[in-house]
N, C-alpha and C positions, 0 to 999 in steps of 0.2 A: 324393601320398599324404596322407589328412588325418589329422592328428593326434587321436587318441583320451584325452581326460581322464584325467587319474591317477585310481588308485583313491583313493575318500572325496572328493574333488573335486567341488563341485557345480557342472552346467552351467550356462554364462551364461544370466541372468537375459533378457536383449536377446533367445537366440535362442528358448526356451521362447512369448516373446510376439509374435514374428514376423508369428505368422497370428492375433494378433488385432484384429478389425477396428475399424474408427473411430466412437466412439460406444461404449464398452463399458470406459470409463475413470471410474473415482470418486471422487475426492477434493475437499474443501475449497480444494484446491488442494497444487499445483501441479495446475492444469485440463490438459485435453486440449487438444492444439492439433491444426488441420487439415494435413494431409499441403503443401497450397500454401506455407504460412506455413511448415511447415521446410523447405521446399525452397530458402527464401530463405539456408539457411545453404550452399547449394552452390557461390555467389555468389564470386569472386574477392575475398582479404583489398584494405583500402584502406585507406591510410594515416589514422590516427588524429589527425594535425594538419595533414590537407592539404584541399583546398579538396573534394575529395567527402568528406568530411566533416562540411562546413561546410554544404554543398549539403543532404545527406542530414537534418542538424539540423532547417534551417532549412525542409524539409519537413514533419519529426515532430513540430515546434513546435507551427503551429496545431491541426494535429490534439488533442493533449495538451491547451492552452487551452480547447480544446474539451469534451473528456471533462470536466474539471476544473471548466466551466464560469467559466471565469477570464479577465482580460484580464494579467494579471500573468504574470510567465513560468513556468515549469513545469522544474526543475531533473531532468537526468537523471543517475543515480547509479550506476557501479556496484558493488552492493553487493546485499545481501538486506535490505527494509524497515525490520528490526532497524536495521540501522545508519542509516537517517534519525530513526528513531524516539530514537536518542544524539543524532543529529543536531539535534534538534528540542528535545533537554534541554538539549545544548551552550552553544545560540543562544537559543534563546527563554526561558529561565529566569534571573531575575535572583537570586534567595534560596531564595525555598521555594515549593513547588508541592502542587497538591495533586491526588492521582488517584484517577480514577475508576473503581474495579478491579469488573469482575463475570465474572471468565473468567481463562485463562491467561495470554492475549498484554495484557491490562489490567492483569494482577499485571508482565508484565514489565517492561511499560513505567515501573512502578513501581519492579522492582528495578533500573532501568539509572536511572532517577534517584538512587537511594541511590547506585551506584556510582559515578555521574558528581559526587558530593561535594556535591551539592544536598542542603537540608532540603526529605523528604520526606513528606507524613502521607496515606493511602489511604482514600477512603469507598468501604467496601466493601458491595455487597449480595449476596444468597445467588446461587449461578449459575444462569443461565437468566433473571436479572430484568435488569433495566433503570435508568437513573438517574433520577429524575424534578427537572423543573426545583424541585420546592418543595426537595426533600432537595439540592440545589445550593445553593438562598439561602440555606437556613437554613446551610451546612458555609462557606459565604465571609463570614456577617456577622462582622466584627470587624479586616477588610482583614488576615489573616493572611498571606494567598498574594498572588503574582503573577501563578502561573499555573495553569491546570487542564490534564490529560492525560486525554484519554477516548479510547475504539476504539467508532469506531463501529460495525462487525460485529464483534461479538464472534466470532471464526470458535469457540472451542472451545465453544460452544453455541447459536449461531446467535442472540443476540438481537441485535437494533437501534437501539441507542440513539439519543433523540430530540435529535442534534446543533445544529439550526437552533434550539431551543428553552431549550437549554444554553446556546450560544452567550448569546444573548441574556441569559439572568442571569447571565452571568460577565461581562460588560459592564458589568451595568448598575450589576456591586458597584463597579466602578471600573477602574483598566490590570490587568485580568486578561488576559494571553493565552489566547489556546486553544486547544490542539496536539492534534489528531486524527492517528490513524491508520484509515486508511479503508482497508487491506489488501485487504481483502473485502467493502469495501461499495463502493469507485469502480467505478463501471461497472456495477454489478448492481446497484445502489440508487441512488435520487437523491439525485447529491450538487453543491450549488450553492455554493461556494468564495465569488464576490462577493456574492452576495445576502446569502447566511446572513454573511459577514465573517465567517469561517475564520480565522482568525489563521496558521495554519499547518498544512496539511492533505499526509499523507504515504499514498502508495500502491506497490503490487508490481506487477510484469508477471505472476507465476504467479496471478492469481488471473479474478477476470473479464477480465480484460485478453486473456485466452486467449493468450496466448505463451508460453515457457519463460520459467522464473527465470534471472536474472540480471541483470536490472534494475530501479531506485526510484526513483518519481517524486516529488516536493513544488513546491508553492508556499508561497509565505510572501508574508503584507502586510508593507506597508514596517514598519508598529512593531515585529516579529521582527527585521528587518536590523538596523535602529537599535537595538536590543538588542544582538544579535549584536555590533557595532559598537563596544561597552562594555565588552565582555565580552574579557579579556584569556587566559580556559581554553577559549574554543569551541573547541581541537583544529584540528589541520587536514586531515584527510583530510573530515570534514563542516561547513567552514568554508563558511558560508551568505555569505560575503560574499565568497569567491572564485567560488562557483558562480553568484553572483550580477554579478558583473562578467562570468564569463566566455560567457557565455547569451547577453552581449548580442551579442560576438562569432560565435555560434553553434559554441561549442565550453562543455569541461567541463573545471576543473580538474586532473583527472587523468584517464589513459587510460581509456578508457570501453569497452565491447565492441563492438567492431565487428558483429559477426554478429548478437548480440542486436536494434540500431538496426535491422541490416537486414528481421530479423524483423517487427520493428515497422513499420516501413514499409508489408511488405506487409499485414499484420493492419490499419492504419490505412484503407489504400484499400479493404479489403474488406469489413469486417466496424465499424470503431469510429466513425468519423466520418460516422454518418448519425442527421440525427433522427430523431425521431418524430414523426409527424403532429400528433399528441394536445395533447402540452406540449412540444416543444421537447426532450425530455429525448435521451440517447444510446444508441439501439438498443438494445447491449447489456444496458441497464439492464433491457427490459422483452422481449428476444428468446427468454428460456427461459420464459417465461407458457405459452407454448403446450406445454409438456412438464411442467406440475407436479404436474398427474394423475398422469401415467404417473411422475412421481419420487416422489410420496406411496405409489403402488401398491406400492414396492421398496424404501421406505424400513425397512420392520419388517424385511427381510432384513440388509440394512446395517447395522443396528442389534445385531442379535443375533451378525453375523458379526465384527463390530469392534470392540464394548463393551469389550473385554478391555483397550484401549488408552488409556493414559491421552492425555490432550488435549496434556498437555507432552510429547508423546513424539513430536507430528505433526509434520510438516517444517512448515514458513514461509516 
């Protein structure tokens, strides 16, 4: 006999969506993922400090290097990007910082610096705009800051800020770090980690990465560790200099999600780890081109159906 829902009880959410099909999912993220890639969750649990573990790691490695475009190692986290983005205020900030807010998740990254007890000051522009390198040199002459915080997809309004360009004049004012979060732009945007000398660049699984949430990716250059390394309040649940030792082993300081990895795995063999013909860049980055039409087509629908929502209200 099946059980019938109490009265005022609303039916699960899971069974109402059942029948709907693949490619009919819309969000900034968390993305749709394909029916193969959750199937990897059906997969027998494995032990978390044992050598498939270590196997399985030291598979999703290069792949990750890859995406990241990095030779440096690629820390996996389990966590939601929020917490690398602490992460990255922990270890890479030695005094004061300075951020570059034009969106929600740019303010926040802002307010987790106040909280993290750092002096914080934010160059703000109106939303929808972008940072430009001149409004950078003119906000670092006077060697105030250490380090700069920008997002490079702004997910709550889709701009793109021009990172390899930033980069560059936060350098050139002197040891500024610069701690990106690229949520929403690794994998869907080109993003070149050794070239551009990222200082420290953090990313999600829910987002191009096409898997479920619950996984955070970063690399960091050695002058982050060595910061880190100084730094006696980095915390430890995103202590860069355990994640950092422990990689090489191919494990993570603390338990990590198993199922997640395995996700990953299959999403790396299928869909992330291939180039482009063109530049070298990674699929993903430039695999929904051929759908942008058809996303422009339905974008005034989406638009008028979800306005109502503030941006602080999305998941992440």
């Amino acid at each position: 006999m099946t059980a019938k829902p109490s009265a005022g009880v609303a039916a699960s959410p899971s069974s109402a969506n059942n029948d709907r099909g693949f490619g009919r999912f819309f969000l900034p993220g968390p993305t749709e993922v394909r029916p193969s890639i959750l199937q990897e969750m059906l997969r027998p649990m494995i032990g978390h400090r044992g050598k498939g573990m270590e196997d399985l790691i030291a598979r999703i490695e290069p792949d990750l290097q890859y995406v990241f475009r990095t030779k440096r190692p690629v820390y996996i986290a389990s966590s939601s990007a929020t917490g690398l983005m602490e992460g990255a205020i922990r270890n890479g900030v030695r005094a004061r910082v300075l951020c570059l807010v034009n969106g929600a998740f740019s303010e926040r990254f802002f307010q987790i610096a106040r909280a993290c007890g750092v002096e914080a000051e934010a160059l703000t522009v109106p939303l929808g705009q972008v940072h430009s390198p001149e409004m950078l040199d003119a906000a670092l002459k006077g060697g105030k800051f250490d380090a700069i915080t920008v997002v490079h997809s702004e997910t709550s309004t889709g701009a793109l800020n021009p990172i390899a360009e930033l980069t560059r004049v936060a350098h050139a004012a002197g040891d500024v770090a610069v701690l990106v979060d690229s949520v929403s732009g690794m994998a869907g945007a080109p993003v070149e980690t050794d070239a551009w000398e990222l200082d420290f660049v953090l990313s999600g699984s829910q987002k191009a990465f096409a898997i479920p949430a619950g996984l955070a990716f970063a690399a960091a250059r050695d002058n982050v560790i060595e910061r880190a390394k100084a730094k006696t309040d980095r915390g430890i649940y995103f202590d860069l200099i355990e994640y950092d030792k422990s990689i090489q082993k191919n494990q993570t300081p603390t338990r990590r999600r198993c199922l997640c990895s395995m996700r990953w795995r299959r999403s790396s063999r299928t869909s992330v780890a291939r180039p482009s013909k063109r530049d070298g860049s990674v699929t993903p980055q430039w695999r929904n081109a051929r759908g942008i039409g058809w996303m422009r087509s339905v974008t005034r629908e989406f638009r008028s159906r979800f306005s109502h929502q503030r941006a602080t209200d999305r998941p992440r």
